[in-house]
Structures are given as C-alpha cells and as structure tokens.
N, C-alpha and C positions, 0 to 999 in steps of 0.2 A: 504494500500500500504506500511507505514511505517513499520508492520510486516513483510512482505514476503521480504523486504531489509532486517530487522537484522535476519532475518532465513536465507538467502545466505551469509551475511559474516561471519554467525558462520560456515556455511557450508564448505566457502574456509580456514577460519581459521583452522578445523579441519582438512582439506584435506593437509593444507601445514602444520599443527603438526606432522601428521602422515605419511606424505608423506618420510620420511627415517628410518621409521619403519615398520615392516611385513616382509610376506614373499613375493617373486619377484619371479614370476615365468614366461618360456616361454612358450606358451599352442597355436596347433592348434586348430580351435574350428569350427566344421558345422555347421553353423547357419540358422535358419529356413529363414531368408532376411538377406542382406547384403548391408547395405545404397543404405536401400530403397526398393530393389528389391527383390523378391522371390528367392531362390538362386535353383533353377531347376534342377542343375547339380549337386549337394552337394560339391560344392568345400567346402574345408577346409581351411582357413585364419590363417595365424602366429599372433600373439598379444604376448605382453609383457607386463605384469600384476602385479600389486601392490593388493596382495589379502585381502579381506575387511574383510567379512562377510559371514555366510552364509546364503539363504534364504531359504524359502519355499513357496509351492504352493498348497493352501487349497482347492482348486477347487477339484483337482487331489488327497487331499487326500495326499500328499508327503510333510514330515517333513522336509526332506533334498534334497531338489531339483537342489543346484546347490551355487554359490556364484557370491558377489559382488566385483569389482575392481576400481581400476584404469587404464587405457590403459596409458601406461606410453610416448606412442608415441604422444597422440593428450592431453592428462591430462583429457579424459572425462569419468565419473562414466561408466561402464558397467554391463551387470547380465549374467552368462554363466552358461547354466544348463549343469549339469555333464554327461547327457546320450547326449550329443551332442561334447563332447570334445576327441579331438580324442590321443592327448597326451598332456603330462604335465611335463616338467622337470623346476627343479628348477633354478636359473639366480646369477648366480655367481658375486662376484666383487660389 
C-alpha cells in the first residue's frame, strides 16, 4: 500500500510541475463513450487540453495512435486517439 501512495504523489507532483508547461490546446474529440455511455450519435465534445505525450496501441499494430493530457476543466489525465479528433487549435493566453 505504502508504494502505490509515493507512486500518486510523485504522480501529482509531476502533474502540478508541469502543469504550466506544454502545449494547451482546444480539441473537439468523438469518443467511442462518453462518461460512461456509448456515444450512438457521434456527438463530438469541446475539451481543453494540457498535451502530455504520445501513445500507442500495439494490438493494432499503430506507433502513433493518438496522445495523453490533461483536461484542464476537471484536472483529470485523458488519452485521445487522433482518428477520433475532429479539430485541434491551439489555446492562447
């Protein structure tokens, strides 16, 4: 138990190191569920993003599948694959 506590406060530590650094972008994004639910309709959702990293997805075989963030609205880690993002401008200020 006493590791998985100093593995989250290096986590928040890190998060608020770099939380005024990166790039800040506004991105809608069609997500395959959307808290929670299958999203049926494909709506597409606004976020505002503190961009992390990128990831990939070895199942698929795909080096570059997409990247990690910040959602700067609720401060919770996100993963947004790139064939699912409908536009992406950068966040000024």
């Amino acid at each position: 138990m006493e590791k998985s506590n100093k593995l989250e406060r290096k986590l928040k530590l890190k998060l608020k190191m770099n939380k005024d650094e990166g790039t800040r972008v506004h991105l809608y994004y069609r997500p395959l569920r959307h808290e929670g639910r299958l999203n049926i309709e494909g709506k597409a959702f606004p976020y505002n993003v503190l961009v992390h990293e990128p990831f990939e997805n070895i199942s698929r075989r795909e080096r570059f599948s997409g990247f990690s963030g910040v959602n700067l609205e609720n401060n919770k880690w996100k993963r947004f694959r790139m064939d699912r993002v409908v536009s992406m401008t950068p966040l000024v200020g």
